[in-house]
LUMSE-310613 format. One record per residue (C-alpha): residue number from 1; residue in one letter; x negated, y, z. Coordinates in pm, whole numbers. Layout:
N
(site NUM; 'a'; (X; Y; Z)),
...
***
This chain:
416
(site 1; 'x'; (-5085; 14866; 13541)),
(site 2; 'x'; (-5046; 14724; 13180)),
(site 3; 'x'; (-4854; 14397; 13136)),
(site 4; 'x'; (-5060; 14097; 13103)),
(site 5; 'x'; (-4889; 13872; 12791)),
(site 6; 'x'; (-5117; 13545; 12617)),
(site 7; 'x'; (-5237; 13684; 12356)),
(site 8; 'x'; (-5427; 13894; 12665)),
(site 9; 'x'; (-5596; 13568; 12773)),
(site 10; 'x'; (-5672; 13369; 12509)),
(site 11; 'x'; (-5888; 13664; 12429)),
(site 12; 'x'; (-6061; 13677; 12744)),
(site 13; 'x'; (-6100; 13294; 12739)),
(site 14; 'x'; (-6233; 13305; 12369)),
(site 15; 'x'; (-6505; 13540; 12526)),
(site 16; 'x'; (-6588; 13261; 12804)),
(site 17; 'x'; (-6677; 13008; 12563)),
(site 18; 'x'; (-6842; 13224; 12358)),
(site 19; 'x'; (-7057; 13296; 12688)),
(site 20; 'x'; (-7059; 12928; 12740)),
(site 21; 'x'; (-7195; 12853; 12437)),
(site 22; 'x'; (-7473; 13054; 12521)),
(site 23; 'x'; (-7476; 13026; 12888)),
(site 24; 'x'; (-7305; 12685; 13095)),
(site 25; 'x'; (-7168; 12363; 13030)),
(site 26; 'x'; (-6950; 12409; 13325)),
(site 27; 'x'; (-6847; 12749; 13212)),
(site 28; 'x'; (-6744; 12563; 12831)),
(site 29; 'x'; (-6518; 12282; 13032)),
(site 30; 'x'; (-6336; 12552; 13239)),
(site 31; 'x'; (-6334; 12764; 12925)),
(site 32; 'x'; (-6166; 12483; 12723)),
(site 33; 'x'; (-5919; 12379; 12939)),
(site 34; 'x'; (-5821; 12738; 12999)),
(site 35; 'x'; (-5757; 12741; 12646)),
(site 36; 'x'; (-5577; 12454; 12603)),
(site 37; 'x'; (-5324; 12547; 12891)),
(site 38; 'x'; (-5275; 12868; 12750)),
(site 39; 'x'; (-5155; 12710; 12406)),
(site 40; 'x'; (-4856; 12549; 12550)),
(site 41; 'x'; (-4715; 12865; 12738)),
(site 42; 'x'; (-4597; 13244; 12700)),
(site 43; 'x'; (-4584; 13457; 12984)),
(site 44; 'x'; (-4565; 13848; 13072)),
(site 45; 'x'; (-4658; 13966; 13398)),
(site 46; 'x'; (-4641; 14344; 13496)),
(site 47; 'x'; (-4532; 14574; 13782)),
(site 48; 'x'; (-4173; 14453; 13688)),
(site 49; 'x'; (-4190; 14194; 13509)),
(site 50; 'x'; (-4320; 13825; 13566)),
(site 51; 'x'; (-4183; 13529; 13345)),
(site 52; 'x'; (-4343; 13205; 13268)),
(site 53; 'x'; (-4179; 12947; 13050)),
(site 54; 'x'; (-4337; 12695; 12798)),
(site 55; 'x'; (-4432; 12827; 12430)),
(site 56; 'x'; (-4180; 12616; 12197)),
(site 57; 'x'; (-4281; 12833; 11853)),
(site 58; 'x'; (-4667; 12714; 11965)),
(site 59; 'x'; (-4530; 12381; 12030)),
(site 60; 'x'; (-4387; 12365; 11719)),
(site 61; 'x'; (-4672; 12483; 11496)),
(site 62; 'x'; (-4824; 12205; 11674)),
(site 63; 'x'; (-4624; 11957; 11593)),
(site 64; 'x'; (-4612; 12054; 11211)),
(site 65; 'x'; (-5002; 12051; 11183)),
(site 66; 'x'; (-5048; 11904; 10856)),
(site 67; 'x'; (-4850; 12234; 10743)),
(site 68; 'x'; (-5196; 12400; 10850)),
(site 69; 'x'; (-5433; 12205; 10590)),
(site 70; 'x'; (-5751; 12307; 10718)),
(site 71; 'x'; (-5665; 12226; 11049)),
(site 72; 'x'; (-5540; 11886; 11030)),
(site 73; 'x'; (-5871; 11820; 10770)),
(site 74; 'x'; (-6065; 11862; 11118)),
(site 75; 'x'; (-5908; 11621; 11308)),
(site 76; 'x'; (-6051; 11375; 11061)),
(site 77; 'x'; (-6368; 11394; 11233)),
(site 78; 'x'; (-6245; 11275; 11557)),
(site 79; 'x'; (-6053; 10940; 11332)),
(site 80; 'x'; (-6363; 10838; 11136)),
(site 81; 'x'; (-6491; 10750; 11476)),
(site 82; 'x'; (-6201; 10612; 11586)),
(site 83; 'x'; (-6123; 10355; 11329)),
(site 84; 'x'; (-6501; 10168; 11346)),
(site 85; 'x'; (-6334; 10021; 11622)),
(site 86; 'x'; (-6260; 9701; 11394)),
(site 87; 'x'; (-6649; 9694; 11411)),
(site 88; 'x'; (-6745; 9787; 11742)),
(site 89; 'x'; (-6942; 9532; 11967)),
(site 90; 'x'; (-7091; 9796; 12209)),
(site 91; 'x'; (-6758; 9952; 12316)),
(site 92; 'x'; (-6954; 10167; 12576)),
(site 93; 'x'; (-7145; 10331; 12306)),
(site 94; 'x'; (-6797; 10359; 12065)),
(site 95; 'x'; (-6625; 10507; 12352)),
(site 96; 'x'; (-6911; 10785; 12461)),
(site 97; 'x'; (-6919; 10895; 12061)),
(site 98; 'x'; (-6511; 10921; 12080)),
(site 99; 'x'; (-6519; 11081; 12421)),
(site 100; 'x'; (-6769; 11363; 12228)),
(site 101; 'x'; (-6538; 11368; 11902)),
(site 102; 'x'; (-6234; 11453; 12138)),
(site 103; 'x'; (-6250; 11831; 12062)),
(site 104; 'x'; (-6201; 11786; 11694)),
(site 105; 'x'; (-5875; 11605; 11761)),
(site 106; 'x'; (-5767; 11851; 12053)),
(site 107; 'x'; (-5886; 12252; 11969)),
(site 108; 'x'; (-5736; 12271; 11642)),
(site 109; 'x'; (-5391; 12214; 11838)),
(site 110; 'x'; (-5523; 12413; 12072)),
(site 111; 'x'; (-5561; 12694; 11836)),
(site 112; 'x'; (-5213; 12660; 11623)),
(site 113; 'x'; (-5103; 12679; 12008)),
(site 114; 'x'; (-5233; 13038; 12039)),
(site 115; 'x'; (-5129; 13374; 11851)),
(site 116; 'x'; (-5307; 13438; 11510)),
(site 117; 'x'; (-5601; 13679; 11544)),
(site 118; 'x'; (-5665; 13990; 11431)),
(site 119; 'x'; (-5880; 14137; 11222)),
(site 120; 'x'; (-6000; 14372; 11474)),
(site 121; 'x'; (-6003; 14091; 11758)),
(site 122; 'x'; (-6204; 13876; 11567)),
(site 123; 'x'; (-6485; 14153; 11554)),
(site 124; 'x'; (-6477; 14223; 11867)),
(site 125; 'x'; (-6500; 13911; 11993)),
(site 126; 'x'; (-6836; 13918; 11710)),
(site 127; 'x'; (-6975; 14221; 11878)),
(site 128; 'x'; (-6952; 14052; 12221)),
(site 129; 'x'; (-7166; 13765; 12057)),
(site 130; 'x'; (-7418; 14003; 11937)),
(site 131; 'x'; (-7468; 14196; 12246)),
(site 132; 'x'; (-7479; 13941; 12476)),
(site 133; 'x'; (-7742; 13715; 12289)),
(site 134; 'x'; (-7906; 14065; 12302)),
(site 135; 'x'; (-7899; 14084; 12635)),
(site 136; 'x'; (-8072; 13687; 12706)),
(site 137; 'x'; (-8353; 13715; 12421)),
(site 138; 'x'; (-8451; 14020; 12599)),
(site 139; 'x'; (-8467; 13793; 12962)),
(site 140; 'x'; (-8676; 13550; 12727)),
(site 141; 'x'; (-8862; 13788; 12533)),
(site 142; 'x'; (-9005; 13915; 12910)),
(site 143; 'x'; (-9048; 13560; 13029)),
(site 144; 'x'; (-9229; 13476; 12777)),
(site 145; 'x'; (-9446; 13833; 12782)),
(site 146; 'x'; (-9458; 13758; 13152)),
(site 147; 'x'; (-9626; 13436; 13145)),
(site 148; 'x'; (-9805; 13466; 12863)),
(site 149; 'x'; (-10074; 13196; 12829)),
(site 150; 'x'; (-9825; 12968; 12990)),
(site 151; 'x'; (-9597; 12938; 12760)),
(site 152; 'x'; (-9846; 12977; 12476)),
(site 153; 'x'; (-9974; 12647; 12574)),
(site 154; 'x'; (-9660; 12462; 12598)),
(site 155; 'x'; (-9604; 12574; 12260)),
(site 156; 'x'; (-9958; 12431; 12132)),
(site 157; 'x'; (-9826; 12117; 12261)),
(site 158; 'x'; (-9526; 12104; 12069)),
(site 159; 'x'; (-9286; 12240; 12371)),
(site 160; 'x'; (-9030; 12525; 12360)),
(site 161; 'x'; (-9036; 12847; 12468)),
(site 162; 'x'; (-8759; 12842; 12788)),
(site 163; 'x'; (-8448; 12910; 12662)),
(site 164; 'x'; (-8075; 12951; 12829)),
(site 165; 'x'; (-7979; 12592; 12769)),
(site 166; 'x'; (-8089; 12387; 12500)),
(site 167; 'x'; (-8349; 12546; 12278)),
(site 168; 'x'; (-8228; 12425; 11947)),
(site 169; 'x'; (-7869; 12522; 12015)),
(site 170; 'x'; (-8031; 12868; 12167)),
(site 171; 'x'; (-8182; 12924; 11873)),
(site 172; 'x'; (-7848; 12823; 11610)),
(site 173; 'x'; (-7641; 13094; 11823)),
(site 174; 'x'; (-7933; 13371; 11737)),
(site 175; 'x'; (-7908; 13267; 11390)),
(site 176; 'x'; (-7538; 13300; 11401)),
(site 177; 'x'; (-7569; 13632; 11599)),
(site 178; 'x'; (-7766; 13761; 11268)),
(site 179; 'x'; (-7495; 13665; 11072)),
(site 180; 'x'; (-7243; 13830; 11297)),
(site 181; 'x'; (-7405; 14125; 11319)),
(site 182; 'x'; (-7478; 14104; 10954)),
(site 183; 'x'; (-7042; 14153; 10859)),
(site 184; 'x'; (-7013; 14377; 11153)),
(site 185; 'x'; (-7265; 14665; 10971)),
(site 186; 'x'; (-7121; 14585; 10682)),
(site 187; 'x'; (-6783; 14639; 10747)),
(site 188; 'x'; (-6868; 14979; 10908)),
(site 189; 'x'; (-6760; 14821; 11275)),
(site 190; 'x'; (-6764; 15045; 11573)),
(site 191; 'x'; (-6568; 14957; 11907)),
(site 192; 'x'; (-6506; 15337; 12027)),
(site 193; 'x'; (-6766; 15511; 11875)),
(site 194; 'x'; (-6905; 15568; 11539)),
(site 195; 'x'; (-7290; 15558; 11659)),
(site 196; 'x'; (-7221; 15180; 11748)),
(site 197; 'x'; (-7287; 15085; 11360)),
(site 198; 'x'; (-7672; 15192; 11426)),
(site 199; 'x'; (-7656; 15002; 11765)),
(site 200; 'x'; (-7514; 14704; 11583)),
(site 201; 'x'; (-7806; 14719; 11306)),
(site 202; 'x'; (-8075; 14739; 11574)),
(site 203; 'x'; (-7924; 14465; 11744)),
(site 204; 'x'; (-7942; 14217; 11418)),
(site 205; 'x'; (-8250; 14313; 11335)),
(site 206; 'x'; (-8408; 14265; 11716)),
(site 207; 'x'; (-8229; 13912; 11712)),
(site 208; 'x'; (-8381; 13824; 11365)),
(site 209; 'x'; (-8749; 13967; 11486)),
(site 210; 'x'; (-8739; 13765; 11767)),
(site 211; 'x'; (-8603; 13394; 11649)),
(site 212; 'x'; (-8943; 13446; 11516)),
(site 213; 'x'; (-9063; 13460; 11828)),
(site 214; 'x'; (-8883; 13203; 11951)),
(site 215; 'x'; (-9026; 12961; 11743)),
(site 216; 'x'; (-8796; 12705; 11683)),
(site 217; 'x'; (-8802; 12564; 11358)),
(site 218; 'x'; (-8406; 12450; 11342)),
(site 219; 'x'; (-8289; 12802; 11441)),
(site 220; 'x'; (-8538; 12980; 11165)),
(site 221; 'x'; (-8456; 12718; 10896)),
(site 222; 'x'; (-8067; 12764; 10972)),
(site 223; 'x'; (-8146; 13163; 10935)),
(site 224; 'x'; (-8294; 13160; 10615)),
(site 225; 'x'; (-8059; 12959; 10474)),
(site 226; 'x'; (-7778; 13183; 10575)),
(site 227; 'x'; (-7953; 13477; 10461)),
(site 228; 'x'; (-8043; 13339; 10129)),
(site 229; 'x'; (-7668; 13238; 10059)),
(site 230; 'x'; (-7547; 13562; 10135)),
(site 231; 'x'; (-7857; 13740; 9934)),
(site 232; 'x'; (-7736; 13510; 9643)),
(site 233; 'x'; (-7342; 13629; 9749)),
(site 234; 'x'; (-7465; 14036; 9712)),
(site 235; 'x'; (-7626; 14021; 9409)),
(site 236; 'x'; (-7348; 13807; 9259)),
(site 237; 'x'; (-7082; 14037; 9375)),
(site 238; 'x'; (-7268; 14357; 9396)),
(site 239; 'x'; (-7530; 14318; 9040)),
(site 240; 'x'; (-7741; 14514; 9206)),
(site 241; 'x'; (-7964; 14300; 9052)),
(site 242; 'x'; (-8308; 14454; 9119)),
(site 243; 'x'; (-8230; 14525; 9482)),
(site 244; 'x'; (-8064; 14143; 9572)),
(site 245; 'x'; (-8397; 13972; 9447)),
(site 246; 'x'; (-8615; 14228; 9647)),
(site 247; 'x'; (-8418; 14119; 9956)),
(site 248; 'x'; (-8477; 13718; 9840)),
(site 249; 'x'; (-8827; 13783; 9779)),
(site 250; 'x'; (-8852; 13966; 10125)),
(site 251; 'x'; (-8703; 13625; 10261)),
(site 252; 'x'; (-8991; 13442; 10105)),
(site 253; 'x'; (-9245; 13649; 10262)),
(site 254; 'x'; (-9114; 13680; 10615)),
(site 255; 'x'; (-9267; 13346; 10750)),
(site 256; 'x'; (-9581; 13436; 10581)),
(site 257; 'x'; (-9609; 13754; 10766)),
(site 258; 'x'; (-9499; 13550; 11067)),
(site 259; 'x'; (-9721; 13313; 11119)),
(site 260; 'x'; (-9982; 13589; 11060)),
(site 261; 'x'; (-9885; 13810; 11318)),
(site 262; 'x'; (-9670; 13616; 11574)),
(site 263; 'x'; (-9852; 13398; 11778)),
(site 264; 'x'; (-9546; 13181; 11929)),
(site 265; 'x'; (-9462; 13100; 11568)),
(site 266; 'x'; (-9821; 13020; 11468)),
(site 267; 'x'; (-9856; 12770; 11734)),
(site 268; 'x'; (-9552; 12640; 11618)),
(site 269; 'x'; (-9639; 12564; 11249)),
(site 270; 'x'; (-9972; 12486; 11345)),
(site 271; 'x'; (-9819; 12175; 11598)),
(site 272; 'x'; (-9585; 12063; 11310)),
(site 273; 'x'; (-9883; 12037; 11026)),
(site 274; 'x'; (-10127; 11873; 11278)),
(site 275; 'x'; (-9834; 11588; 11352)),
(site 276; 'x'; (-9779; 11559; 11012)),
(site 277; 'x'; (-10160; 11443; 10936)),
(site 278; 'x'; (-10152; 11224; 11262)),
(site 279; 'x'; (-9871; 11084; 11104)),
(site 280; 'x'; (-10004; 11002; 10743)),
(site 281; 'x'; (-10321; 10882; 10931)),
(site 282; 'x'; (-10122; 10611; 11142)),
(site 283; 'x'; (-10195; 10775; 11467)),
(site 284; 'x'; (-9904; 11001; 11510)),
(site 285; 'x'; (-9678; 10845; 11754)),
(site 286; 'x'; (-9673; 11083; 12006)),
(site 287; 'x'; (-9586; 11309; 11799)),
(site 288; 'x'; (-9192; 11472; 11807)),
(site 289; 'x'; (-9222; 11488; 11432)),
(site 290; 'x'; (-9291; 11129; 11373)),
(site 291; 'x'; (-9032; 11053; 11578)),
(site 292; 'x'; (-8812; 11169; 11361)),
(site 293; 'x'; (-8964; 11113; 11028)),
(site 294; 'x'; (-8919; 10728; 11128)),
(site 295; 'x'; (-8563; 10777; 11275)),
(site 296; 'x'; (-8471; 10842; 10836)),
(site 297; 'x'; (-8645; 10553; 10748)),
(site 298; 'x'; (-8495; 10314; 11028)),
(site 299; 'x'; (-8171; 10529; 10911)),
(site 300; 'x'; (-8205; 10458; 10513)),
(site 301; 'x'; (-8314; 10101; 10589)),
(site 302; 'x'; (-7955; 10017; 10790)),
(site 303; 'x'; (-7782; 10196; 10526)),
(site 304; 'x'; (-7889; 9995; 10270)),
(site 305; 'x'; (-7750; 9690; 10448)),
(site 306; 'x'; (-7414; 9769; 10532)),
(site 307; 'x'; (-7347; 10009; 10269)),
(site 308; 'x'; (-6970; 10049; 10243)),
(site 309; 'x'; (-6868; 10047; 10626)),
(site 310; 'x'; (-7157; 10074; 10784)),
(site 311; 'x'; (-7324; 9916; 11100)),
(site 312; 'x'; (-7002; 10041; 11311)),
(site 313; 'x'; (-7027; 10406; 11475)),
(site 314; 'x'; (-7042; 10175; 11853)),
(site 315; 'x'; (-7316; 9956; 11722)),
(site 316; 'x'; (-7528; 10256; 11548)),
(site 317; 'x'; (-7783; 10263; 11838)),
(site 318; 'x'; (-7812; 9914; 11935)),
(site 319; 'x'; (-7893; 9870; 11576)),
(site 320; 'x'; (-8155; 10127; 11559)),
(site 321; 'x'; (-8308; 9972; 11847)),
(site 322; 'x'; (-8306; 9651; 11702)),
(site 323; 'x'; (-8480; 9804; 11375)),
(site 324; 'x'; (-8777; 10009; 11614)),
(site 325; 'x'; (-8847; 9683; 11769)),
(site 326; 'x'; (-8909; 9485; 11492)),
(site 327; 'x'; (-9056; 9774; 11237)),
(site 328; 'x'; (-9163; 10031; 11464)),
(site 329; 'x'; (-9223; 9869; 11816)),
(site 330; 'x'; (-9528; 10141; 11912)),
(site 331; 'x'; (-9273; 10433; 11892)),
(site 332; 'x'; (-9266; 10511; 12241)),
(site 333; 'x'; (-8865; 10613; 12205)),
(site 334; 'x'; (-8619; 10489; 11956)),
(site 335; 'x'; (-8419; 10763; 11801)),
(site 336; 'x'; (-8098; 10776; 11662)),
(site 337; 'x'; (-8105; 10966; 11236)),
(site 338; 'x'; (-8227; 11257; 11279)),
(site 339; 'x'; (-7953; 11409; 10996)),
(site 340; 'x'; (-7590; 11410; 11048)),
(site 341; 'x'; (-7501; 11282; 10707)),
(site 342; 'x'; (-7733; 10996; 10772)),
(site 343; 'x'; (-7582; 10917; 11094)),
(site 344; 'x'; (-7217; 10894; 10978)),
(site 345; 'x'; (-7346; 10691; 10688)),
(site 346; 'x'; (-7523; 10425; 10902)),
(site 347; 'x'; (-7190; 10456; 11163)),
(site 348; 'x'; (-6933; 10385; 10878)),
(site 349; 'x'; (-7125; 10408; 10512)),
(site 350; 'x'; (-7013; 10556; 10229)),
(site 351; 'x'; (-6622; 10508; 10332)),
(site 352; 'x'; (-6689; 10716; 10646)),
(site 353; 'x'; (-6926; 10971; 10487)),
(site 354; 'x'; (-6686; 11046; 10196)),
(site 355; 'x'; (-6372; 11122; 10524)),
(site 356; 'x'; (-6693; 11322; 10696)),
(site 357; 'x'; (-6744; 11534; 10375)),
(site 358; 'x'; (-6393; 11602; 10292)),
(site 359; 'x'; (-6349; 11745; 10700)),
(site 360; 'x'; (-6636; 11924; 10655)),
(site 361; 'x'; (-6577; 12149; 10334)),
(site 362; 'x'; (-6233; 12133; 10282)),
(site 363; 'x'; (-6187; 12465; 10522)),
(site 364; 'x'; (-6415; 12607; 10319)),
(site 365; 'x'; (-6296; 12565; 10011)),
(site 366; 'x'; (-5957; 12582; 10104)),
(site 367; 'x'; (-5813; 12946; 9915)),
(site 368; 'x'; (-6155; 12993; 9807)),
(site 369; 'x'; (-6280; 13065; 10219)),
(site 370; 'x'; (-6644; 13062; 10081)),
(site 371; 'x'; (-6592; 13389; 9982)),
(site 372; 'x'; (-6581; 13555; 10333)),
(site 373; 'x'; (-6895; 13599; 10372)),
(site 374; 'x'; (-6932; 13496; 10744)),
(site 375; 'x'; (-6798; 13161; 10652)),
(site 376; 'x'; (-7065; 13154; 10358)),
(site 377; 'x'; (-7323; 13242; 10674)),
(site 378; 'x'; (-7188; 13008; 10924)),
(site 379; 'x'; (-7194; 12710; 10694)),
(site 380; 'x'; (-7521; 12817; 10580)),
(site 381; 'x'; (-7663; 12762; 10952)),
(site 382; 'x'; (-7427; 12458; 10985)),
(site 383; 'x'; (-7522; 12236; 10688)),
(site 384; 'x'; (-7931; 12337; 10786)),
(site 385; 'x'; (-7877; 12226; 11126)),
(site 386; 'x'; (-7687; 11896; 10986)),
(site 387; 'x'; (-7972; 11824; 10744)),
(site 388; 'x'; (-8245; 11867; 11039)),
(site 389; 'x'; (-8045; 11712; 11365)),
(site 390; 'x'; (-7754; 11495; 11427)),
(site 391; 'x'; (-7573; 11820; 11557)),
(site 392; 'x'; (-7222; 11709; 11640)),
(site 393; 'x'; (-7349; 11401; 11823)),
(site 394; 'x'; (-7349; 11583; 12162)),
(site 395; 'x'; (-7084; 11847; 12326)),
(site 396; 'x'; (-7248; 12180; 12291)),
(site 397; 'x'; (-7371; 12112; 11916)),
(site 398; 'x'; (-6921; 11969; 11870)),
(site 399; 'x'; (-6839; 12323; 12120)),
(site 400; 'x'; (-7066; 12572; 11855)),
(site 401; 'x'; (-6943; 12388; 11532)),
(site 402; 'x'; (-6542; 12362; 11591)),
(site 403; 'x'; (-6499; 12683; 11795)),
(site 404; 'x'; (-6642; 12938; 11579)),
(site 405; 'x'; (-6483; 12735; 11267)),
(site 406; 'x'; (-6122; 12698; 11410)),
(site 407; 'x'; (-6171; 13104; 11532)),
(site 408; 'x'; (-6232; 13204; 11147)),
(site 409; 'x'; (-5927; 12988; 11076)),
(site 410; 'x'; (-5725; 13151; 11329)),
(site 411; 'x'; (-5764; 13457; 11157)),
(site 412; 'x'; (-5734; 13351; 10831)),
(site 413; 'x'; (-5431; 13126; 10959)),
(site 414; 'x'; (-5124; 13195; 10744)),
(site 415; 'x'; (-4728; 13228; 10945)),
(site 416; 'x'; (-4525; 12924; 10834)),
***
């Protein structure tokens, strides 16, 4: 029986989330606090051997966080909540955005808590990503073959295909599985055996085939975005000059050829451009897309107001209330920005946005990071979603941005 150390478990519990993520909100809390157990202790436990005491080097790494820049730049987006308080009115509202910010304040401790990864953990941990979203756009691949004209309808009515969990979130972790299995090929990966490259290449391209499929437009957009950055990345670094704008051209294409050949995604487009002309016609408010074409406007218009601070991240939806009802009152649902930089500019204005944009890309600037070109990928997908959704405005959009970000930095983490 081998002997069972930390470094053992985090592993295992890094795989969890990573399941979680994909899989069950109860599965990400017990995940998480697994996690952040395992960051304050060392242990060994074998057929001779069992010791448990508390981890004082993690402690201390802990405790000396701002020696770990891009860790303690995180945190920030847990405090630019946290001091609207001067602001707040609707202290339920404050406290429900600082309750979801929590994470950012808590995992990258969690994380200088735990041993650095390796190289070779980190892509494994990849691989594991890649096979099991694999393994559930197969189950909804079959579904959706299954029950054919079903879903097919709900689609021509502006509905998603059933997903595990959340559709848009789905359909971010297939984009991100692309990505994955995009460095994985490329550095020649293999688990045990060499044959495993082809099996990772047939994986990435099954996943990018089928977000296709799956139709969502946040997941696709988030794709091409990361594949056009790291396009742009290979002929930079490669000038292969001739070959890296055939690839960008064949990015161009691919939703032509889509939405002439898969149905799902056809639907899909068809949905969004009827909404659209609903919309410009005055006649589109039961429409998903109007929704949130209005949620900017409401968003812009209570920006210009309170410019420099903001409305107050706890008064941000009472406000946007306030402005549907008197601008907008047959919307049948008053929605919050529909863009994270818009949100946290309405929340706490320019002051807030310019803490939210130094969080944001300082760890990837930080020894030039933007050169790894996951990272390049992963922000790719991240600054889409941001653009398209207020992302990190609910737990599992917070769980997929600050886990997979404080995992890179884990591995790139230097030993003070």
């Amino acid at each position: 029986m081998p002997v069972l150390e930390k470094r053992h478990l985090v592993l295992f519990f890094y795989a969890v989330v990573i399941a979680a993520l994909v899989l069950s909100p109860f599965l990400l809390s017990v995940g998480m606090i697994s996690l952040a157990v395992l960051s304050l202790i060392r242990f060994r436990v074998g057929p001779r051997v069992f010791w448990v005491e508390m981890d004082r080097e993690a402690i201390r790494r802990m405790l000396r966080i701002l020696q770990y820049p891009p860790f303690a730049a995180v945190t920030l987006f847990f405090f630019i909540v946290l001091l609207s308080f001067w602001q707040t009115e609707d202290y339920g509202y404050w406290l429900a955005r600082l309750r979801i910010k929590v994470p950012f304040l808590a995992l990258p401790l969690v994380f200088l808590g735990h041993p650095r990864l390796e190289e070779r953990q980190w892509q494994r941990l990849l691989y594991f990503l890649l096979l099991l979203l694999v393994a559930t756009a197969a189950g909804v691949g079959l579904n959706y073959w299954a029950n054919y004209e079903d879903v097919q309808l709900m689609l021509k009515q502006g509905q998603p295909m059933p997903t595990p969990r959340n559709h848009i979130r789905y359909s971010l972790m297939l984009a991100l599985g692309v990505v994955s299995g995009i460095h994985l090929y490329s550095r020649r990966y293999f688990w045990r055996y060499r044959w495993e490259q082809y099996l990772i290449l047939g994986a990435t391209l099954f996943l990018f085939l089928f977000i296709h499929l799956l139709s969502v437009r946040s997941g696709i957009a988030a794709l091409y975005a990361a594949l056009f950055l790291l396009a742009a990345r290979y002929l930079l670094v490669s000038r292969r000059y001739m070959l890296g704008l055939g690839i960008l051209a064949a990015l161009i294409a691919m939703p032509v050829f889509a939405y002439q050949f898969v149905p799902s995604f056809r639907a899909k487009v068809d949905y969004m451009r009827w909404g659209l002309i609903k919309f410009r016609e005055g006649e589109g408010a039961a429409y998903a897309d109007t929704g949130r074409i209005v949620s900017l406007k409401v968003g812009w218009e209570l920006a210009r107001r309170r410019p420099i601070f903001g409305v107050g991240a706890g008064n941000l939806q009472q406000e946007v209330e306030r402005v549907f009802d008197e601008a907008y009152p047959q919307m049948p649902e008053p929605l919050a920005p529909h863009n994270q930089f818009l949100f946290v500019l309405v929340g706490t204005g320019a002051v807030g946005l310019s803490l939210f944009l130094l969080a944001l890309f300082f760890p990837f600037f930080y020894r030039h990071n933007y050169r790894h070109p996951f990272l390049l990928g992963f922000y790719g997908i991240v600054l889409t979603a941001f653009m398209i959704e207020h992302t990190i405005e609910n737990s599992m959009g917070v769980g997929f941005f600050v886990f997979f970000l404080l995992l890179f930095l884990n591995k790139e983490r230097s030993s003070l």
